[in-house]
C-alpha positions in Angstrom: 121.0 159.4 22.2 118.8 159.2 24.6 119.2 155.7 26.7 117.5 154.1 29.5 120.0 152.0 31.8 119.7 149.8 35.1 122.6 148.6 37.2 124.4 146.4 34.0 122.1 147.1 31.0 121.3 150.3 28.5 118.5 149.8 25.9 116.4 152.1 23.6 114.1 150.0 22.3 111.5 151.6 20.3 108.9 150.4 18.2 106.3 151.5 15.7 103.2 149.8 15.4 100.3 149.9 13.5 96.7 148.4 14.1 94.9 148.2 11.2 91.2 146.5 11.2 89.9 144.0 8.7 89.7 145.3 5.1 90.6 148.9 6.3 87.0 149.7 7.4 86.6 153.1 8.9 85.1 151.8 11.7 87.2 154.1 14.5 85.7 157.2 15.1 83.3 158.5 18.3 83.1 156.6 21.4 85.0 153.3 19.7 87.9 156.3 18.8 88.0 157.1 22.6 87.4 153.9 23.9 90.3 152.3 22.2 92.7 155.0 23.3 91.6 154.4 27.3 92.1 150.7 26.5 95.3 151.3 24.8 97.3 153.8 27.7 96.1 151.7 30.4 97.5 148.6 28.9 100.9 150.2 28.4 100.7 151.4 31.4 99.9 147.9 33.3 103.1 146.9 31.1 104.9 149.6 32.2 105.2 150.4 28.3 105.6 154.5 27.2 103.6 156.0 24.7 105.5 158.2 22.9 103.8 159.2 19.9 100.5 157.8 19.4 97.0 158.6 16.8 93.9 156.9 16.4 92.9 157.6 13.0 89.4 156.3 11.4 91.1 153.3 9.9 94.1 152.3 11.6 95.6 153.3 14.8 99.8 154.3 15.1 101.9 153.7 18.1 105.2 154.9 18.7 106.5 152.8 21.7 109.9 152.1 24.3 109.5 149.1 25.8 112.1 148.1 28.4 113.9 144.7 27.9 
């Protein structure tokens, strides 16, 4: 098992997520397809958040995410 630890904690917190836009509409492909990736990383990485799986598909986008406590 693969943990993450400080001095007194040790947490694997993952998460799946899915972002899904109104009434499924294929609306992410092109520039919006790369845009919202950019947007995506460097909001995790502001959080401090890793990506570990992650696809932006033309009608929803899936993230596979640890997020520290």
């Amino acid at each position: 098992m693969d943990k993450k630890s400080l001095s007194h904690t040790a947490w694997k917190c993952q998460y799946h997520i899915v972002f899904i836009p109104k009434y499924r509409k294929k609306k992410l492909y092109g520039t919006v397809r790369t845009d919202v990736r950019n947007i995506i990383k460097t909001l995790c990485q502001y959080k401090n958040v890793e990506i570990i799986e992650g696809a932006v598909c033309t009608d929803h986008v899936h993230l596979c995410v640890s997020i520290p406590p």
